[in-house]
C-alpha positions in Angstrom: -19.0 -57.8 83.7 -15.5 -57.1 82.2 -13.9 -53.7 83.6 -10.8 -51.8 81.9 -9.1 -49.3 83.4 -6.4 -46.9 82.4 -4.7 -44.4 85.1 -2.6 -41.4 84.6 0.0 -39.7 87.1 -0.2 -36.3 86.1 2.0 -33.3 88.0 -1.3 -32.0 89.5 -3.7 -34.8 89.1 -3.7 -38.8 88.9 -6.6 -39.4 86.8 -8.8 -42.8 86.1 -11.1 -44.3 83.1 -13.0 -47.5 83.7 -14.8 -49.3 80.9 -17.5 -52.0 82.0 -19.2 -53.9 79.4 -22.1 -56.1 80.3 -20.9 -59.7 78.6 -24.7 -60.6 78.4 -26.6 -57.5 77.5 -23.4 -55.8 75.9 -24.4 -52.7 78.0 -22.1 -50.3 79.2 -20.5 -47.7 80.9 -18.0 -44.9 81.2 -16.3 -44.2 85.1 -13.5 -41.5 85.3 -12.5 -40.1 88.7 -9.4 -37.8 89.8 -7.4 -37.7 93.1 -4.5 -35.4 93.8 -0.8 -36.7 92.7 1.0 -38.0 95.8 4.8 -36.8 95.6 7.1 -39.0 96.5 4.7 -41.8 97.0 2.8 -42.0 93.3 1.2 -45.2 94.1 -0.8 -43.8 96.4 -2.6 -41.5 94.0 -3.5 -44.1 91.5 -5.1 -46.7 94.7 -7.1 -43.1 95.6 -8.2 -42.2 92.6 -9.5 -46.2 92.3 -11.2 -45.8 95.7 -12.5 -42.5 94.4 -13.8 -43.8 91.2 -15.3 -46.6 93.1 -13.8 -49.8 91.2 -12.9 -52.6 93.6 -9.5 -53.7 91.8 -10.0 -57.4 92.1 -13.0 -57.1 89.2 -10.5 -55.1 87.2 -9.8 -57.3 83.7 -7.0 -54.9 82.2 -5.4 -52.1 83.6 -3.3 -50.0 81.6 -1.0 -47.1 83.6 0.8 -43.7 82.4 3.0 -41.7 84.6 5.0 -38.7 84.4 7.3 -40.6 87.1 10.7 -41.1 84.7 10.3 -37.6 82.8 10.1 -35.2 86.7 13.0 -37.2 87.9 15.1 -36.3 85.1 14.0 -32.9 84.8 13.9 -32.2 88.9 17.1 -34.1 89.2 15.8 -36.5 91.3 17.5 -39.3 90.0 20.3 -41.6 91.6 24.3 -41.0 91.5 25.8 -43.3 88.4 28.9 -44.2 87.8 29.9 -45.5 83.7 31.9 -48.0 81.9 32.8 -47.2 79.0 35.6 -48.5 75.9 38.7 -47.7 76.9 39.8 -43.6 76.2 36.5 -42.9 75.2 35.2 -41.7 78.8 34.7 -38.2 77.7 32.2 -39.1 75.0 29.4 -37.8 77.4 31.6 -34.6 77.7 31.9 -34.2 74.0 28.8 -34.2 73.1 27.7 -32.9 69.9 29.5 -30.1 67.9 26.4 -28.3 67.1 24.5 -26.1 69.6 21.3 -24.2 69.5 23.0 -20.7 70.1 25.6 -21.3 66.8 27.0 -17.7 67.7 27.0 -17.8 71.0 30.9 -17.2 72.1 29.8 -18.0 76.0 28.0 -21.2 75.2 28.4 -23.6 77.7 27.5 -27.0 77.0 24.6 -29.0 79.6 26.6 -30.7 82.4 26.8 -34.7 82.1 24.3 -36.7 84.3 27.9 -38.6 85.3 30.3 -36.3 86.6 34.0 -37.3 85.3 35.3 -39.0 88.2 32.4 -42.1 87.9 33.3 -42.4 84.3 35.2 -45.4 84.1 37.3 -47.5 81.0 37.9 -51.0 80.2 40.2 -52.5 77.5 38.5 -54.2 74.7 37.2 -52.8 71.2 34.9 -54.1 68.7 34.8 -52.7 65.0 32.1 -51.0 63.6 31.3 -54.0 61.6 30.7 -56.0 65.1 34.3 -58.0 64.3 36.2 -58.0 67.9 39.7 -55.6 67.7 40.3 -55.9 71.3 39.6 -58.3 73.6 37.6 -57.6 76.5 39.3 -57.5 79.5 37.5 -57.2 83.0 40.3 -57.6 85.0 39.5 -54.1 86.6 35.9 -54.0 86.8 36.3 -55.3 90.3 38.2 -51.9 91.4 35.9 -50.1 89.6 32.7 -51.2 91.2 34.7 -50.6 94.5 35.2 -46.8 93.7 31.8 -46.3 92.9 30.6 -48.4 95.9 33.0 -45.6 98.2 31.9 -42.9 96.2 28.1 -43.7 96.8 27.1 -45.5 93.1 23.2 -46.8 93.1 23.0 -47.6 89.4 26.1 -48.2 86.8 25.5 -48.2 83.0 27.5 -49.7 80.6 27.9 -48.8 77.0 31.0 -50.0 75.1 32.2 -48.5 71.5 30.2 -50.3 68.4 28.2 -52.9 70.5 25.3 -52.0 68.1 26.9 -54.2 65.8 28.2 -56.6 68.5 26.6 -57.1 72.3 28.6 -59.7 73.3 31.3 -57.4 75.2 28.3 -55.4 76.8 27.2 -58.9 77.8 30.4 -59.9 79.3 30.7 -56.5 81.3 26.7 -56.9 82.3 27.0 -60.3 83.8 30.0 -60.1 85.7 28.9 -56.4 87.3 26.0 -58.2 88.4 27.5 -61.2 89.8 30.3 -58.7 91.6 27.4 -56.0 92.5 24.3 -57.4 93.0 22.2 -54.9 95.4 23.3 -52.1 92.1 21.3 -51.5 89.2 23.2 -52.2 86.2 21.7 -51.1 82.7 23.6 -51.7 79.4 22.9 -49.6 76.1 22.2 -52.5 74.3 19.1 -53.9 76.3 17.7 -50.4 75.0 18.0 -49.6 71.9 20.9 -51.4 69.2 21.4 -48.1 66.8 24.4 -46.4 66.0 25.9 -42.7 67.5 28.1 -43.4 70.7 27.0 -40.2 72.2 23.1 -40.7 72.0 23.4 -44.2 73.2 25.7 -43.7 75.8 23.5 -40.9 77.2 20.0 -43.0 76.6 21.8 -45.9 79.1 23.1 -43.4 81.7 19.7 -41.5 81.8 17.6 -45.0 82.0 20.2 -46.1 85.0 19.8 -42.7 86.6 15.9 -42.8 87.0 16.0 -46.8 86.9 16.2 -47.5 90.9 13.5 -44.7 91.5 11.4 -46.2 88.9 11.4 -49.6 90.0 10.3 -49.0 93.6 7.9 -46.8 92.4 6.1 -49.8 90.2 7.1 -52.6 92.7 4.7 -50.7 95.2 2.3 -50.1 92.7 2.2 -53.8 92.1 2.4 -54.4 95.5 -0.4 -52.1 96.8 -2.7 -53.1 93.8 -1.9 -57.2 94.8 -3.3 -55.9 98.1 -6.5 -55.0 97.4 -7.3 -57.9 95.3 -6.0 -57.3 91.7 -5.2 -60.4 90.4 -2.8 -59.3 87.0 -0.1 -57.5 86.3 -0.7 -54.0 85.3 0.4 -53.1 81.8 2.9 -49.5 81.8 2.5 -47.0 78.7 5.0 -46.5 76.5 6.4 -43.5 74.8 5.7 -44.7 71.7 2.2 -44.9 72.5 2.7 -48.8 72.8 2.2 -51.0 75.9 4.9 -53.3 78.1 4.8 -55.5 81.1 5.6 -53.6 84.6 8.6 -56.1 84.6 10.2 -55.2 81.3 9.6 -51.5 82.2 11.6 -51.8 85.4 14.5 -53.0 83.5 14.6 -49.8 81.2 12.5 -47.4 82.5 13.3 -44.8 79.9 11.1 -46.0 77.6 8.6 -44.5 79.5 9.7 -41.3 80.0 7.1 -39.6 77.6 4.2 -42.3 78.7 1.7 -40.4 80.0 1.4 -37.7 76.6 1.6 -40.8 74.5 -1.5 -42.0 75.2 -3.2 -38.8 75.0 -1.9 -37.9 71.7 -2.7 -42.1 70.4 -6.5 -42.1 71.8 -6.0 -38.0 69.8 -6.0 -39.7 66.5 -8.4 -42.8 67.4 -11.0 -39.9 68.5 -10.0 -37.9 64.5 -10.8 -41.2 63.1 -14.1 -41.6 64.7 -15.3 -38.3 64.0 -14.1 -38.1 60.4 -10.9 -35.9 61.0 -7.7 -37.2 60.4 -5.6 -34.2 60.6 -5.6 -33.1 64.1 -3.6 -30.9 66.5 -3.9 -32.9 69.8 -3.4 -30.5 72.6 -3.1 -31.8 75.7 -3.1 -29.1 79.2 -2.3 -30.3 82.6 -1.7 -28.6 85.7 1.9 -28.0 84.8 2.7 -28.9 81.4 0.6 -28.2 77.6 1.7 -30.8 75.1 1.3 -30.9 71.7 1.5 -32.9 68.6 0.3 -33.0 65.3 -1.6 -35.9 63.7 -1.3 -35.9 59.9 -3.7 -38.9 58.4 -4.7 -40.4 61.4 -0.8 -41.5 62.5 0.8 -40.4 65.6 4.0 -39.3 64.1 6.9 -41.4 66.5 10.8 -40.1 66.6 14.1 -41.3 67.6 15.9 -38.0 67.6 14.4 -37.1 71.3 16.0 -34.5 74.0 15.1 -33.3 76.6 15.2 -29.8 77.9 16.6 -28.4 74.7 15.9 -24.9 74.4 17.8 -21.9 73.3 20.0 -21.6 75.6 20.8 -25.1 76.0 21.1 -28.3 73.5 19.7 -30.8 76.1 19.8 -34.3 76.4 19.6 -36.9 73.6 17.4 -39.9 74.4 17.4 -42.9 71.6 14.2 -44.4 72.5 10.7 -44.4 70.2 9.1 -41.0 71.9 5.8 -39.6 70.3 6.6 -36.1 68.2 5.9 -33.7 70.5 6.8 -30.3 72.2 6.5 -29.7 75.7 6.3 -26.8 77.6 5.6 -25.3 80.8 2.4 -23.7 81.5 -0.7 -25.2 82.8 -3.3 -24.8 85.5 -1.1 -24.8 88.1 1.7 -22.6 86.0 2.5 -19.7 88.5 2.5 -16.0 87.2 5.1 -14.0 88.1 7.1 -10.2 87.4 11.0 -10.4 86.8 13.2 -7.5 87.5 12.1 -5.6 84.2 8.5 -5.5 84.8 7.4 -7.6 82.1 4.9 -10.8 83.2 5.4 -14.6 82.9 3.6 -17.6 83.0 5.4 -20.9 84.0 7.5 -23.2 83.6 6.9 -23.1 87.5 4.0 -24.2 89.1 2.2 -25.0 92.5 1.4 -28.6 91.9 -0.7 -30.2 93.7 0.3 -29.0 97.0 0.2 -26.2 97.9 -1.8 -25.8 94.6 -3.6 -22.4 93.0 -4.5 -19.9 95.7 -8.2 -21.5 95.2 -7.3 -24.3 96.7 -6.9 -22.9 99.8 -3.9 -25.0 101.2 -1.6 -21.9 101.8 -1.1 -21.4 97.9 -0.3 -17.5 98.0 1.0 -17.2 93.8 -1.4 -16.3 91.2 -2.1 -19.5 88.5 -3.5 -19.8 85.4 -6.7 -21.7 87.3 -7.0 -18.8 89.8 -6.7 -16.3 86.5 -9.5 -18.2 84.9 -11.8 -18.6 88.2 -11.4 -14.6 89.0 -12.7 -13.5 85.2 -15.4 -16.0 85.6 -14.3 -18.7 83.0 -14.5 -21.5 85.3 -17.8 -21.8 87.5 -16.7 -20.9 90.9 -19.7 -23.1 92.6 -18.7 -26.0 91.1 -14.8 -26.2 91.2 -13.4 -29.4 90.7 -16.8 -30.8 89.9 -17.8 -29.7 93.1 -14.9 -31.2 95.1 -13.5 -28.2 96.2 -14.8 -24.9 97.3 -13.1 -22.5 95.7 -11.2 -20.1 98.0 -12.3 -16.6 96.2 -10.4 -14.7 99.0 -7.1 -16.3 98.3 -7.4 -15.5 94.7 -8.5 -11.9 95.0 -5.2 -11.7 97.1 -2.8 -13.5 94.9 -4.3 -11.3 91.8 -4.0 -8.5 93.5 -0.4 -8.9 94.6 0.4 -9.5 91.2 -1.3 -6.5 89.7 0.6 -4.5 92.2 3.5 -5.5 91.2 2.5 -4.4 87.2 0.4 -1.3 88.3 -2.7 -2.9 87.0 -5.7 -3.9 88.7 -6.9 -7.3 89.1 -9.0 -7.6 86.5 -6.4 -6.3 83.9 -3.9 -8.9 85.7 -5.8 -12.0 85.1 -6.3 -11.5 81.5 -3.2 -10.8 81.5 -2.3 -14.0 82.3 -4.3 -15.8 80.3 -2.7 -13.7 77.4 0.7 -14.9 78.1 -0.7 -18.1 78.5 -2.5 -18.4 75.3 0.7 -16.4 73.4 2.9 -19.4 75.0 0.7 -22.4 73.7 0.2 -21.0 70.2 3.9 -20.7 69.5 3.7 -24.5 71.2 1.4 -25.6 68.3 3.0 -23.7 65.8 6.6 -25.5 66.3 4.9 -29.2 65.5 2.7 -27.5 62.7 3.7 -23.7 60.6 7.5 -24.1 61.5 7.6 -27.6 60.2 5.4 -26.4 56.8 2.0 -27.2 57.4 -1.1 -25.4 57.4 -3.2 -24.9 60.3 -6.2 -24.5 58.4 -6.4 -28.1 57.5 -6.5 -29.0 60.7 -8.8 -29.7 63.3 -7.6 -28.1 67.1 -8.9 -31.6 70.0 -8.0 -29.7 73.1 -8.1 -32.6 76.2 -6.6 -32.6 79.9 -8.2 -30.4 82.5 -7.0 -27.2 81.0 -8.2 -28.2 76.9 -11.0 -26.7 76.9 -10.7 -22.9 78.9 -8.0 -22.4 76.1 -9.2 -24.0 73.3 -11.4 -21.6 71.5 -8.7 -18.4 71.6 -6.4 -20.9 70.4 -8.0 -22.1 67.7 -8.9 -18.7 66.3 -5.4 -17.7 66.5 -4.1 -20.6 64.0 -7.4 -20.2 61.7 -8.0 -23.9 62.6 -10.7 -26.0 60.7 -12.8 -26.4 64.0 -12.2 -26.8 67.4 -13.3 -30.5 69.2 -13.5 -31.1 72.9 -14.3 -34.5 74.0 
């Protein structure tokens, strides 16, 4: 018997897929289970939902994880303090930015603070042309007083990123070694161990970002490893990454940014393997959580993979750039768990906030007092409220009837009005999702096919799909 299993740490949920396949008979099977996410401890969730599915993990052949781990600590702030070194007068590059912004007539436009405040940005002599040819010569002559200012100042990780060393690492190399021979408890990342392209800016951010989420990372998979060792797995789990590719957990500790969009990627890859077995190439892959719906567009049966990646770029703010292979996607916030609320005009909102997994939707009945998309769903009878969860939780009707109420108060609408209401805003929010990665970018929803997947696809698919005119609507 040969077992594969993939796990996913969700915001809400950590989920689990087993394949067994009989070598003999060539039978098999299908297992999926799902536990509650376990902030701060993530491990945890996975070894429950393992226990919960029932797989012992010593008979486990291949295990494959995805996690959300990297993308909440940069979003929640949740990172470690960094300090940077950086060719001498260009320690402002991160300041600098990008000329353009999303608001071009914006007078008040204020540009996204730096993940590295000014005062841990630090300079060393040496230049290399953008031909790789030295100009400079290095000089780490202060790299010892530099490591002692961030050591006083309260540094975990440092990242390096030196002008042009796309062309030419061996400067990067110098600097790398010698911070971790002076530093060794630190976490040192250089821009070149991630990605070797050109735009100082972008690459100088991607290194910063990877060393601020680096140390969090790396405990987080050393006690995955650790607590999967322990109950008998004998390999090495394999980590997703954003560019719906696989890596060792060792390689992902070193540059944990490539992970930062693991968990979508793999829903939007197995997306187009599902179009392909069913005969539909062109797909919009729709994927709702508890507190994000992604999307993506799938044109031919290729997942479409970009370089130009930032995060929380919106209108008001240009975001982060991150030069890593990430899966073409837009993200936003609404899910199950996305809470409603009223803002000081009257008008209703769904999301970006949500009530995880604890304290949860009011249905949960763990103190949750906020209407959600869930509870919305459960109180107009769209999800079966005797078998919530599968069965696994008894739905706590009282708490919703409060929470929708409260809400409805708050519009002058009754509860019944209120919970459509939020599905309304909910649905409005995820069409103009799908229509980003599909109308705005010149293609036509009617040649494609809606797969709506994650534990929200399917109570949204349908109103969705008849809103783009899509070909058909698939649920697996």
């Amino acid at each position: 018997m040969t077992r594969r299993v993939a796990t996913d740490v969700g915001g809400t949920f950590t989920d689990l897929v087993c394949f067994e396949t009989d070598q003999d008979s060539g039978a098999s099977r299908i297992v999926t289970a799902k536990a509650d996410t376990t902030p701060p401890d993530f491990e945890k969730g996975v070894l429950d939902v393992l226990e919960r599915g029932g797989i012992d993990p010593s008979g486990v052949d291949f295990l494959a994880h995805g996690t959300t781990v990297v993308i909440n600590a940069l979003t929640e702030r949740k990172g470690v303090k960094v300090g940077l070194v950086t060719t001498e007068g260009f320690r402002d590059t991160l300041e600098i930015a990008r000329g353009n912004r999303p608001d071009f007539f914006n007078l008040h436009y204020e540009k996204p603070e730096p993940f590295v405040p000014r005062h841990l940005r630090a300079e060393l002599p040496g230049r290399m042309t953008y031909t790789g040819a030295e100009r400079t010569p290095l000089d780490l002559s202060g790299l010892p007083a530099i490591l002692d200012t961030f050591r006083a100042e309260g540094v975990e990780a440092v990242a390096i990123s030196f002008l042009h060393s796309y062309a030419n690492i061996a400067h990067e190399e110098a600097a790398l070694a010698e911070a971790q021979r002076l530093w060794p408890e630190a976490s040192v990342v250089s821009s070149h161990q991630i990605t070797r392209e050109w735009r100082e800016y972008e690459r100088t951010n991607t290194a910063v970002l990877s060393a601020y989420v680096q140390p969090v990372a790396a405990r987080y998979l050393r006690r995955l490893d650790e607590g999967l060792a322990s109950r008998g797995f004998g390999g090495r789990p394999y980590i997703m990454q954003s560019n719906c590719g696989i890596d060792s957990l060792d390689a992902t500790s070193r540059t944990p940014i490539t992970m930062v969009e693991s968990g979508p990627a793999s829903g939007f890859w197995g997306a187009a393997e599902l179009g392909r077995l069913i005969g539909e190439p062109n797909v919009l892959a729709l994927d709702i959580g508890g507190t994000t719906a992604k999307c993506s567009l799938i044109e031919n049966g290729e997942v479409r993979i970009m370089t130009d990646y930032w995060i929380e770029r919106s209108r008001k703010s240009a975001g982060y750039p991150i030069m890593v292979p990430v899966v073409d996607l837009v993200e936003i916030g609404n899910g199950g768990g996305s809470i409603a609320w009223v803002d000081d005009f009257g008008k209703l909102h769904v999301g970006p906030q949500s009530a995880g997994a604890l304290p949860g939707p009011a249905a949960y009945g763990k103190g949750g007092a906020e209407a959600t998309t869930t509870d919305a769903n459960l109180w107009l009878g769209r999800i079966n409220r005797e078998y919530f969860c599968g069965g696994a939780i008894q739905a706590d009707m009282d708490a919703v009837e409060r929470s929708i109420r409260s809400l409805g108060a708050k519009l002058g609408v009754g509860p019944d009005q209120a919970a459509e209401g939020i599905i309304r805003i909910a649905n409005n929010n995820m069409v103009n999702a799908l229509k980003l990665v599909s109308l705005n970018r010149g293609f036509d929803t009617r040649d494609f096919t809606l797969l709506a997947f994650g534990g929200g696809g399917a109570m949204h698919a349908v109103a969705l799909g008849q809103e783009l005119q899509v070909r058909k609507v698939v649920v697996p």
